[in-house]
C-alpha positions in Angstrom: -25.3 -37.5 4.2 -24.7 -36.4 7.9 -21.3 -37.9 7.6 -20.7 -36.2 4.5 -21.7 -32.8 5.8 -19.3 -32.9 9.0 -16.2 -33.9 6.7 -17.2 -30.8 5.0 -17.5 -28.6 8.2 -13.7 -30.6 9.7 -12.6 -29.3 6.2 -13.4 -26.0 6.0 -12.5 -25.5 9.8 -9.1 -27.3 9.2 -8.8 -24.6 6.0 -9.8 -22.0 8.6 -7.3 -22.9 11.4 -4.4 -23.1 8.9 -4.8 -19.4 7.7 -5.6 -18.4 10.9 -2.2 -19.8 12.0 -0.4 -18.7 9.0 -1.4 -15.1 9.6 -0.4 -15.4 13.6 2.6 -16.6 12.0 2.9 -13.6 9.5 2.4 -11.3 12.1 5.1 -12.5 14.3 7.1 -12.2 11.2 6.4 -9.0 10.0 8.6 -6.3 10.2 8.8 -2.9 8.3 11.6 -0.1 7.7 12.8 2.7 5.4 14.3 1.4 2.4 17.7 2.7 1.3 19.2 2.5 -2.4 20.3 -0.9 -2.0 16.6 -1.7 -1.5 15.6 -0.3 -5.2 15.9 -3.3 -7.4 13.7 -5.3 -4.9 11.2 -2.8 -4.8 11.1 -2.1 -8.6 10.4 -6.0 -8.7 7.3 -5.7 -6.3 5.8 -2.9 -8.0 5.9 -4.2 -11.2 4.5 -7.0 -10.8 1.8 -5.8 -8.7 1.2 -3.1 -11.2 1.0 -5.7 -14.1 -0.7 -7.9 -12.4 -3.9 -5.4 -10.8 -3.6 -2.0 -12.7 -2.1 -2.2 -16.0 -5.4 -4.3 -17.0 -7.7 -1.9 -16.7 -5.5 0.7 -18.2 -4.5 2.0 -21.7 -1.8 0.5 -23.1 0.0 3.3 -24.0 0.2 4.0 -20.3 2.4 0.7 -19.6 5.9 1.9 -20.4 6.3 5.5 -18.3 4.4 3.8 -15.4 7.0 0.8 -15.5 9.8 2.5 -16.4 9.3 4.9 -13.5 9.5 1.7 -11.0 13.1 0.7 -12.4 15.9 1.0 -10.1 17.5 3.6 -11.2 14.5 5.7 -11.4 13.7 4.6 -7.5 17.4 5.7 -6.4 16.7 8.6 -8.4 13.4 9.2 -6.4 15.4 8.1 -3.2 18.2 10.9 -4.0 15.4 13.6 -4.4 14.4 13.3 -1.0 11.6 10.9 -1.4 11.2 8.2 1.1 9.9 4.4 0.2 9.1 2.4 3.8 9.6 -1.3 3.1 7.4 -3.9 4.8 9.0 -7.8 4.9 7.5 -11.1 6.0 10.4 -12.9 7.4 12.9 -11.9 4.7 10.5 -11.5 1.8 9.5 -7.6 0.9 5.6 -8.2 0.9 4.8 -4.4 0.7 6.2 -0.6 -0.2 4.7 2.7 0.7 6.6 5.9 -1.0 5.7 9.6 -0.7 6.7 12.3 -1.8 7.5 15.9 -0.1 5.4 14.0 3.4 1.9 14.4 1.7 2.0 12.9 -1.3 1.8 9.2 -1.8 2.8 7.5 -5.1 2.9 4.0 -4.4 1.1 2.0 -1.9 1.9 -2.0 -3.3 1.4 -5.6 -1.5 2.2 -8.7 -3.6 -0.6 -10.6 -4.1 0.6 -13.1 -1.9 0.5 -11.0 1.2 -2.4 -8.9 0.4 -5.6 -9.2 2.9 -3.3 -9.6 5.7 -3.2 -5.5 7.0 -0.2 -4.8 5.3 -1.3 -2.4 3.5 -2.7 -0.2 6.3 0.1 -1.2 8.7 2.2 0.4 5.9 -0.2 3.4 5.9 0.1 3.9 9.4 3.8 3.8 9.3 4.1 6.6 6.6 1.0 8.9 7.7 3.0 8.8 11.7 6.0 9.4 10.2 5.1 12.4 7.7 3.2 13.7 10.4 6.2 13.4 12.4 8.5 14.9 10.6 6.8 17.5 8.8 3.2 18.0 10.7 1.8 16.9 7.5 -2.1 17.9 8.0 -3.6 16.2 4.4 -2.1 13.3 2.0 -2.8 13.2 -1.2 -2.5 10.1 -4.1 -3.8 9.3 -7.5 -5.8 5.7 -6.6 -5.8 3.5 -9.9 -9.4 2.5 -9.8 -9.2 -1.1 -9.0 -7.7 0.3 -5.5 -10.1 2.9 -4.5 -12.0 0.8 -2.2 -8.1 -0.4 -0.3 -7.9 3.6 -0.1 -11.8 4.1 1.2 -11.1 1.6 3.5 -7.8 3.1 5.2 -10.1 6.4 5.2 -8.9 8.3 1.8 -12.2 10.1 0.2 -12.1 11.2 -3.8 -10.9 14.7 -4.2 -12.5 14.5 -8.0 -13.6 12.5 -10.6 -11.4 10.2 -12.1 -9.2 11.7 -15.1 -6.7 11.3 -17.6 -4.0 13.2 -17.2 -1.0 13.9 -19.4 0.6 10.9 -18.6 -2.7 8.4 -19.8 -2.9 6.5 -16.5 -7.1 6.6 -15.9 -6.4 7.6 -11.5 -9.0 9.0 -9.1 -7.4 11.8 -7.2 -8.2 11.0 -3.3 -7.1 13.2 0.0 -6.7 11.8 3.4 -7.5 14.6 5.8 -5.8 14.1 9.2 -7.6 14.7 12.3 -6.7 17.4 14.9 -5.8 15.0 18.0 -8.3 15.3 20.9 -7.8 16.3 24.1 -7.9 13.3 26.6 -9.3 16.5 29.5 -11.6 18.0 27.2 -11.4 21.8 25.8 -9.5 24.4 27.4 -11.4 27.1 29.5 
């Protein structure tokens, strides 16, 4: 029994050492950019799979075709061309993540595959865009509509509900969710 019970433990540490390694490994790897119009068939892959994969499941079916055909790549170089901006995030050479906003508040897609996900893409990703819309713009709030299998990613990199979840025009069940961003603090305390 003993002997069975440390093969166990050499096991599951073995298991443990081999994704701590392959995330080191990742991590080294890891690099992130803005994505240009060559970029949009790639991302329209990610995203759709993504979104068939963890939202389109819990939504109604007559939501499926806008929300897919709105992650093609002509509507992404469309989007691209209007001023919107998609940050790309790739594991070696693989795109394992996109973040796009819109006018620096408003984010419309936040995707990991499913391979890469619990690995802080996500909110290395988030990071990227909220630093760079504040940036740019002095963006102050960010604003998305969280499908609700991802509100607790969105609590986690510090969204909060701005409502209860609706139906808008378009049929896709969303939670509307604001980030606020904090005034930065002064390292020698308030002025006098």
């Amino acid at each position: 029994m003993r002997r069975v019970a440390v093969h166990a433990v050499l096991r599951l540490s073995c298991c443990f050492m081999a994704r701590h390694d392959e995330i080191g490994r990742m991590r080294q790897n890891l690099h992130m950019r803005l994505a240009g119009p060559g970029d949009a068939p790639a991302i329209g892959v990610l995203a759709r799979r993504v979104v068939r994969r963890w939202i389109l499941p819990e939504q109604p079916a007559e939501a499926a075709g806008p929300l897919l055909a709105g992650m093609s790549a002509r509507a992404i170089r469309r989007k691209m061309a209007d001023g919107q901006r998609f940050h790309l995030a790739f594991v070696g050479d693989v795109l394992a993540g996109v973040v796009a906003i819109r006018e620096d508040s408003h984010v419309f897609q936040l995707f990991v595959g499913t391979r890469y996900q619990g690995r802080g893409i996500a909110r290395k990703l988030w990071r990227r865009v909220l630093t760079d819309s504040v940036r740019r713009a002095g963006t102050r709030y960010f604003t998305l509509n969280a499908a609700i299998g991802a509100v607790p990613v969105y609590l986690r990199l510090g969204f909060e509900p701005n409502a209860s979840a609706k139906v808008p025009r378009s049929k896709l069940v969303t939670v509307p969710m604001i980030y606020r961003v904090r005034a930065p603090r002064h390292r020698h305390g308030p002025l006098r």
